[in-house]
C-alpha positions as CSV (number, residue, x, y, z in Angstrom):
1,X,-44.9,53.9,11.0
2,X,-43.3,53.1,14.3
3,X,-44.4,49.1,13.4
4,X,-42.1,49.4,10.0
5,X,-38.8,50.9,11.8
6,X,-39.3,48.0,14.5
7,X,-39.6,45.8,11.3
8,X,-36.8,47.1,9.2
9,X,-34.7,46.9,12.6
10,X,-35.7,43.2,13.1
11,X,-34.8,42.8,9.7
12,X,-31.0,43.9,9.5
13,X,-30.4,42.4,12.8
14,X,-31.2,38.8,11.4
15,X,-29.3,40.0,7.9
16,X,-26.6,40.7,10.1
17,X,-26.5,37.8,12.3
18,X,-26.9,35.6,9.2
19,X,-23.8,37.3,7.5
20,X,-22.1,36.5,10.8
21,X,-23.1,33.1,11.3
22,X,-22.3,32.5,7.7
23,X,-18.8,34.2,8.6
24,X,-18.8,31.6,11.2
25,X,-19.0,28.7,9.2
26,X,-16.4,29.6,6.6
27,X,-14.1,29.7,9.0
28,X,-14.9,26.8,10.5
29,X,-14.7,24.9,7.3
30,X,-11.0,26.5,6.4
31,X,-9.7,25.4,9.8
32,X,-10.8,22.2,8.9
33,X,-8.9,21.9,5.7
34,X,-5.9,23.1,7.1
35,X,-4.5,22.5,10.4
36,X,-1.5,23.4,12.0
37,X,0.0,21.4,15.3
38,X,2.9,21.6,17.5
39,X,4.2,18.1,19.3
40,X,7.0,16.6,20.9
41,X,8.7,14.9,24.1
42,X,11.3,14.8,26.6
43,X,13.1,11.9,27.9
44,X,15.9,11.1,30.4
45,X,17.1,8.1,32.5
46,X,19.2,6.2,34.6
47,X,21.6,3.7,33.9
48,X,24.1,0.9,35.4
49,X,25.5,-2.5,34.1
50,X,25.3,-5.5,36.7
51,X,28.3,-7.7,36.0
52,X,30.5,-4.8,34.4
53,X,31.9,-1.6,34.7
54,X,29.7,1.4,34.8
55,X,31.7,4.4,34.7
56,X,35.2,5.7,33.7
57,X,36.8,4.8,30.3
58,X,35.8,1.1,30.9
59,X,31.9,1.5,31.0
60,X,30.3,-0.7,29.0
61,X,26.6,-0.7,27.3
62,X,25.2,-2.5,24.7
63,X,26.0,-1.6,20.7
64,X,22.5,-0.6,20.0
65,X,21.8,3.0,19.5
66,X,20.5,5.2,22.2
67,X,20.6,4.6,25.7
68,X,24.3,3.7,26.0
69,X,25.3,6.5,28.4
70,X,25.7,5.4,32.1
71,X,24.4,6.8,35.7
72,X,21.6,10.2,35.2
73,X,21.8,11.0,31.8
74,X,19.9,12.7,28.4
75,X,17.9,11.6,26.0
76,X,16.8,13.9,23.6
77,X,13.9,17.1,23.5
78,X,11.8,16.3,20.1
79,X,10.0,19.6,19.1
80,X,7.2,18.7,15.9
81,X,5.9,21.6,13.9
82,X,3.4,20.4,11.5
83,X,0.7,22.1,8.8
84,X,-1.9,19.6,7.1
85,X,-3.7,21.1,4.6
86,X,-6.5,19.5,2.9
87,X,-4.2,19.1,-0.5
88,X,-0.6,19.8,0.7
89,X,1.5,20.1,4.0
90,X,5.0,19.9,5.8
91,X,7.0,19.4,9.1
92,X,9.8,19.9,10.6
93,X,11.3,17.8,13.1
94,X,14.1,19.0,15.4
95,X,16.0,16.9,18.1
96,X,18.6,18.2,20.6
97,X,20.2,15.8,23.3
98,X,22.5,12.9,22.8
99,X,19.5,10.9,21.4
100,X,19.1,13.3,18.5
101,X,22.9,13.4,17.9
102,X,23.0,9.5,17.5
103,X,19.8,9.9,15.3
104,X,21.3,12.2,12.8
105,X,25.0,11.4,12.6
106,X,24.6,11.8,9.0
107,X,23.2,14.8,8.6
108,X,25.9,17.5,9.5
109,X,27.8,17.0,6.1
110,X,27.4,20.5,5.3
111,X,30.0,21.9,8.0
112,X,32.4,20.3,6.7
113,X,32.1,16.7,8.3
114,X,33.0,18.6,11.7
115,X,29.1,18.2,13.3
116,X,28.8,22.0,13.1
117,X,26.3,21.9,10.2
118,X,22.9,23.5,10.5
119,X,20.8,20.6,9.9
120,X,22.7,18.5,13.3
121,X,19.2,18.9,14.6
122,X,17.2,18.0,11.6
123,X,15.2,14.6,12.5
124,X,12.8,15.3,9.6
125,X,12.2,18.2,7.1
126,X,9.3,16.9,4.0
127,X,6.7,18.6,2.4
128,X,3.8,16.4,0.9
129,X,1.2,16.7,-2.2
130,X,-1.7,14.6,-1.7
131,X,-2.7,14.2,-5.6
132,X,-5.7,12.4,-5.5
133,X,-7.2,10.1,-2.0
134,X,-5.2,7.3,-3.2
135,X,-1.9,8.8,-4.1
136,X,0.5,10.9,-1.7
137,X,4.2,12.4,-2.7
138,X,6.7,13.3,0.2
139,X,9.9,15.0,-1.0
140,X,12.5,15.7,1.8
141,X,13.7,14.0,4.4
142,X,11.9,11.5,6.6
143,X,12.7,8.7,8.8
144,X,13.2,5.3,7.5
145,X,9.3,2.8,6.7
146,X,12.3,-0.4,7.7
147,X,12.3,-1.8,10.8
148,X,9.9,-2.3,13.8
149,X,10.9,0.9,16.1
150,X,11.3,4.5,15.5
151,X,14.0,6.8,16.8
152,X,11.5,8.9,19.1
153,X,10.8,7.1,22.6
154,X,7.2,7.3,22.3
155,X,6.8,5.5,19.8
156,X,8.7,2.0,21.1
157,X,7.5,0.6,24.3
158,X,11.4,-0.6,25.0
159,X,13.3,2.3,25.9
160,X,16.4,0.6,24.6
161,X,16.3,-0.1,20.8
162,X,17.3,-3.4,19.0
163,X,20.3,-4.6,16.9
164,X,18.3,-4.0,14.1
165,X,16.7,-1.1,14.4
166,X,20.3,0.3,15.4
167,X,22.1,-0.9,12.4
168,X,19.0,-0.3,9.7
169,X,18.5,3.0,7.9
170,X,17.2,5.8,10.7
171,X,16.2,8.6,7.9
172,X,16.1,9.2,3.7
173,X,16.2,11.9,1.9
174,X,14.7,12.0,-1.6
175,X,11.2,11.4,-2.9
176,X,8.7,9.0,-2.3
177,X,4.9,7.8,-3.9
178,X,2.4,6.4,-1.3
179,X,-0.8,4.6,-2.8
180,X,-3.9,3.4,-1.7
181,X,-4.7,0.0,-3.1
182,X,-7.4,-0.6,-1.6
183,X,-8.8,-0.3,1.9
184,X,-6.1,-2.9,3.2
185,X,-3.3,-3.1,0.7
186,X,-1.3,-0.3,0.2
187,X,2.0,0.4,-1.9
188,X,5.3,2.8,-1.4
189,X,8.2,3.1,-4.1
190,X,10.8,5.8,-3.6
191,X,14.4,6.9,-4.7
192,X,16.5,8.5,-2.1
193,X,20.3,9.2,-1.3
194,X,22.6,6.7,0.2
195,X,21.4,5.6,4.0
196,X,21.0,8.3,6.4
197,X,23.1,10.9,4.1
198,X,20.2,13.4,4.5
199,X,21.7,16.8,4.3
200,X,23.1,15.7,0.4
201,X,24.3,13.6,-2.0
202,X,27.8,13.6,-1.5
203,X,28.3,10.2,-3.0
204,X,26.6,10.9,-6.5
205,X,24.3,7.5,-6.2
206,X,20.9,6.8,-5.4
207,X,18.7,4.2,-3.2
208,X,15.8,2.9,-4.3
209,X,13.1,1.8,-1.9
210,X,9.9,-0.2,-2.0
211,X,7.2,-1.6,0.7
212,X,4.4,-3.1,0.4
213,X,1.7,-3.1,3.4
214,X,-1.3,-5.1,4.2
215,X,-3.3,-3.5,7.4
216,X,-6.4,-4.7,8.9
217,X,-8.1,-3.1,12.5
218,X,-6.3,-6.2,14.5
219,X,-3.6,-6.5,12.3
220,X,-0.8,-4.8,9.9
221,X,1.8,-6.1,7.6
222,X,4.4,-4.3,5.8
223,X,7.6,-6.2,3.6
224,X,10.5,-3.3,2.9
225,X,12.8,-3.3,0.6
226,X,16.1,-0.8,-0.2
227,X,18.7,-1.5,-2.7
228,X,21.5,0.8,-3.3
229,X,25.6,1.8,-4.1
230,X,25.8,3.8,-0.4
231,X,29.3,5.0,-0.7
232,X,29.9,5.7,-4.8
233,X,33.0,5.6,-6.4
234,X,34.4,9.0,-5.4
235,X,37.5,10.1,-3.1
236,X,35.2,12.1,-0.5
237,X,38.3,14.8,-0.9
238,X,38.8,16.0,-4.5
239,X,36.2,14.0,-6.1
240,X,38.4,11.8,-7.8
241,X,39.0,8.2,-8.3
242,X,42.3,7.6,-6.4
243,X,44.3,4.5,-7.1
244,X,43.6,1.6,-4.5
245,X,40.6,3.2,-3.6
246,X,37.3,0.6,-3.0
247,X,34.3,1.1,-3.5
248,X,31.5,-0.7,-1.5
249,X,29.1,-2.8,-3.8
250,X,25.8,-2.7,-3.6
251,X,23.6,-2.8,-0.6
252,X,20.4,-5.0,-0.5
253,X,18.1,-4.9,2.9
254,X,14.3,-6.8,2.9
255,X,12.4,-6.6,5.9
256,X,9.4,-7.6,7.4
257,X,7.1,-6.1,10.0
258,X,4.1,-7.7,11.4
259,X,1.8,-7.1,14.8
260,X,-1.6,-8.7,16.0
261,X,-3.8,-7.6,18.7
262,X,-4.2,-11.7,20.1
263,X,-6.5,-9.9,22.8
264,X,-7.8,-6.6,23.5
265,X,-4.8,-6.6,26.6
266,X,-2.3,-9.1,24.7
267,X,0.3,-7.9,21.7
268,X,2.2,-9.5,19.3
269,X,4.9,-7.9,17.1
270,X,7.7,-9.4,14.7
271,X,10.2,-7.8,12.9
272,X,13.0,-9.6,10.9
273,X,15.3,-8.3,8.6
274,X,18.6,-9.3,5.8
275,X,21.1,-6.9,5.2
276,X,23.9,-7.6,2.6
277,X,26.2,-5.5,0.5
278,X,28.4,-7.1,-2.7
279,X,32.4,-7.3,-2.0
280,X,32.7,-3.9,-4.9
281,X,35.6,-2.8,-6.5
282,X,39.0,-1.6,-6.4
283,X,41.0,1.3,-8.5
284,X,44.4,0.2,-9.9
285,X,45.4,3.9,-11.4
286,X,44.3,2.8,-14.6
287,X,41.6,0.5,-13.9
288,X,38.5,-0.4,-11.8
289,X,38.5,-4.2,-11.0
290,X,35.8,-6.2,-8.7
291,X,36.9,-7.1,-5.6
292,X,36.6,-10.7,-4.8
293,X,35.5,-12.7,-1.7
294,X,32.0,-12.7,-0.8
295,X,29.1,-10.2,0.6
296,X,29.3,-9.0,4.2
297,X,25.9,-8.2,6.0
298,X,24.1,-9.3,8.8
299,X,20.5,-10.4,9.6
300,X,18.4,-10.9,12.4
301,X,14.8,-11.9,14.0
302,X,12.9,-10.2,17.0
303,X,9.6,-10.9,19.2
304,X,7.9,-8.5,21.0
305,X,5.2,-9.5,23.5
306,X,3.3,-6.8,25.3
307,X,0.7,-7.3,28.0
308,X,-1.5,-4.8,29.3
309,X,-1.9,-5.7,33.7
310,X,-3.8,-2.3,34.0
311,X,-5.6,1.2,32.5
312,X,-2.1,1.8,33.9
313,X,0.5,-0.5,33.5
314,X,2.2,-2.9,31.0
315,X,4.8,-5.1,30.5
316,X,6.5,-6.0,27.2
317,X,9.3,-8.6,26.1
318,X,11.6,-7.9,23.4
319,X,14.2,-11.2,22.4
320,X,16.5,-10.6,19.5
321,X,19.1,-12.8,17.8
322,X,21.2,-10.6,15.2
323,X,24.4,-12.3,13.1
324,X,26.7,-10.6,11.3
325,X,28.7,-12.0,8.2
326,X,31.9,-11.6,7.1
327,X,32.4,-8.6,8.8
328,X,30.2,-6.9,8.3
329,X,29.8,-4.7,11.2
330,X,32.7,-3.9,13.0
331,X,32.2,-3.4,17.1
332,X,28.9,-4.6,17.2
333,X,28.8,-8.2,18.5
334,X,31.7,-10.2,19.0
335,X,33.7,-11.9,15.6
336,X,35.8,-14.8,15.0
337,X,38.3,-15.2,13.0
338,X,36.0,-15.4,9.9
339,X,34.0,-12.1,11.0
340,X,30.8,-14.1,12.0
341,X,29.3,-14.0,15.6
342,X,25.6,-13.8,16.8
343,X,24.4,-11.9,19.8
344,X,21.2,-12.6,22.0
345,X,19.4,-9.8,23.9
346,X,16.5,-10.0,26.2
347,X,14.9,-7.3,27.2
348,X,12.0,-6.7,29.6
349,X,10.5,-3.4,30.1
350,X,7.4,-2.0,31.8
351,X,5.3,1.1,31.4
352,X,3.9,2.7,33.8
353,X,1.4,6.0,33.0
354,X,1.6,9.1,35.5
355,X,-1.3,10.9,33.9
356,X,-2.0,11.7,30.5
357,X,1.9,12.5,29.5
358,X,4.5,11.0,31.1
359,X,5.5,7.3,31.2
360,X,7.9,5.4,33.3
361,X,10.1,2.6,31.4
362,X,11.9,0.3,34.7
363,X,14.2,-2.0,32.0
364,X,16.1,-5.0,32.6
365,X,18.1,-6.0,29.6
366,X,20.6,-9.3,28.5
367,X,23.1,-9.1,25.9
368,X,24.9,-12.8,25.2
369,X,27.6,-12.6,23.1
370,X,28.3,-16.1,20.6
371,X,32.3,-14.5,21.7
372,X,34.0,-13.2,24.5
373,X,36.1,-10.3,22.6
374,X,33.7,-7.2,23.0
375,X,32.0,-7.6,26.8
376,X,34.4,-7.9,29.9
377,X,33.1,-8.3,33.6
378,X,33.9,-6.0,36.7
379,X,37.1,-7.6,37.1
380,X,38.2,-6.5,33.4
381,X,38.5,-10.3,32.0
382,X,36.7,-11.1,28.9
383,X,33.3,-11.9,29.3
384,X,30.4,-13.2,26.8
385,X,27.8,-11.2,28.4
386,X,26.6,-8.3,29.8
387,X,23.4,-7.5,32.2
388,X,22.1,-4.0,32.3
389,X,19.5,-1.7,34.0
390,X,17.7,1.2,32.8
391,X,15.2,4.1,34.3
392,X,13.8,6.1,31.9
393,X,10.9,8.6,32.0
394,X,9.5,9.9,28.5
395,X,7.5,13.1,28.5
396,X,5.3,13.5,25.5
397,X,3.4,16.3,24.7
């Protein structure tokens, strides 16, 4: 009798431990179908120009986004909150710090145009289907697939950013179809709002976007595209047509992106990019007429060499020539009469790991201007260059 109890016992104590291990496993297998993760970073740095003003109202920097403030000052706190299930998911992106500001300009629409809108922190904010393995839809608002750098500083080994990246989209919002070709070819197509008006369409027209990529383990491709009417026809006020009103035609931007491993310690990366948008059209009161005169744009190439010295050390080289047309960026590099001029920057940055998480970015940079109307030396006369210096430490967690 005594040997069946000790059986029975034996029994539901390996039932049980069964129904626990089993338990065990389901969980197991939901957390790895769905997965949620918090990331970010924190950067700062120090700045100072060599043959120009550094501080007061005269303080110059280069035109590029980010890293234009001079002596200690902010970059930005990213804070990532992601969920990746095994069919759907989302994040949410949030930046705070001057960085962030210059990264969403367009996005606090909503308070009026007065930057007290909710979504002044908004990086990116997308939810994703994956239909099938080959097919993925993201609806919201992500940064831009144009251009070789990303608005986060751990993602760039430069700690200042390019011409290009500066005056390309940073973010769309709308909806876009990723597809799997094939193990190395892969396709995007997407519609969006005008350039970096994330919040909402306040303009009433829409971008379309395209890229095609081509990736291999040494290697990746990618050739954008974006064409789009980014201001509409509307008087931002009333939403009317008001007479001698113009309207911006057209904008068309194709870029290329392109990086090879040469050795296991030696990078190469490319980018180059045309950006131009049609003269549009003008409002008489009665009538809408095309403007005449030609496109304004600008275009540009970049290298970026990287070397690795170390496990802890490396040193890049980032030369850019960017050229805008008929004016068409104003402030940026220097223009003739015509609106043309063509700036030259050289950049050389190192970066140096402390640990897992934080990486210091020493930075000499160049800027030569084709004019002498926008850089002036310490003595206040015009100048067609400037030479800079940058410290920056990048946190990333």
């Amino acid at each position: 009798m005594k040997k069946i109890q000790l059986l029975i016992v034996a029994l539901l104590i390996i039932g049980s431990t069964n129904s626990f291990a089993q338990e065990v496993i389901i969980i197991e297998e939901e957390e790895e179908t769905s997965k949620f993760s918090f990331s970010g970073s924190v950067d700062a740095y120090f700045r100072t120009n060599f043959n120009a003003p550094s501080k007061g109202e005269n303080a110059l920097a280069p035109a590029s986004s980010f890293a234009n403030l001079n002596g200690f000052s902010l970059g930005m706190a990213n804070i990532i909150a992601s969920y990746e299930g095994k069919k759907v998911g989302a994040v949410a992106d949030l930046v705070f710090g001057p960085r962030g500001e210059d990264a969403v300009f367009g996005s606090p629409l909503y308070g009026g145009g007065t930057g007290a809108g909710s979504s002044q922190i908004v990086n990116q904010l997308y939810v994703y289907w994956n239909v099938s393995d080959a097919v993925t839809l993201t609806f919201g608002n992500f940064n831009t697939f144009l251009g070789y750098e990303v608005i986060s500083p751990t993602g760039n080994f430069n700690y200042s950013t390019s011409y290009m990246f500066s005056y390309g989209p940073f973010s769309h919002t709308g909806l876009k179809a990723d597809f799997a070709l094939s193990d190395n070819w892969s396709l995007m197509a997407a519609v969006m709002n005008p350039t970096d008006m994330t919040e909402f369409n306040m303009a009433g027209t829409y971008t379309l976007g395209a890229q095609l990529g081509y990736s291999t383990d040494a290697s990746s491709t990618y050739l954008n595209f974006v064409y789009g009417d980014q201001d509409g026809k509307l008087d931002m006020d009333n939403g009317s047509l008001v007479p001698g009103q113009t309207s911006m035609g057209s904008t068309f931007q194709v870029d290329l992106t392109t990086g090879f491993d040469l050795t296991e310690s030696l990078f190469l990366g490319i980018n180059t990019t045309y950006n131009t948008t049609s003269a549009g059209e003008m409002y008489s009161g009665s009538s809408v007429s095309d403007e005449s005169g030609d496109g304004s744009g600008f275009y540009g190439f970049a290298g970026y060499l990287q070397a690795a010295t170390s496990e802890n050390f490396s040193l890049g080289l980032r030369g850019e020539y960017f050229s805008v047309f008929n004016g068409g960026l104003d402030g940026v590099v220097g223009l003739d009469g015509n609106g043309d001029g063509n700036v030259f920057a050289l950049t050389l940055s190192g970066n140096a790991k402390i640990g897992n998480n934080l990486t210091l970015i020493p930075e000499l940079r160049l800027d030569s201007m084709s004019e002498d109307n926008l850089f002036y030396d310490t003595k206040l006369a015009p100048s067609k260059s400037l030479a800079s210096f940058v410290l920056a430490a990048v946190f990333a967690f």
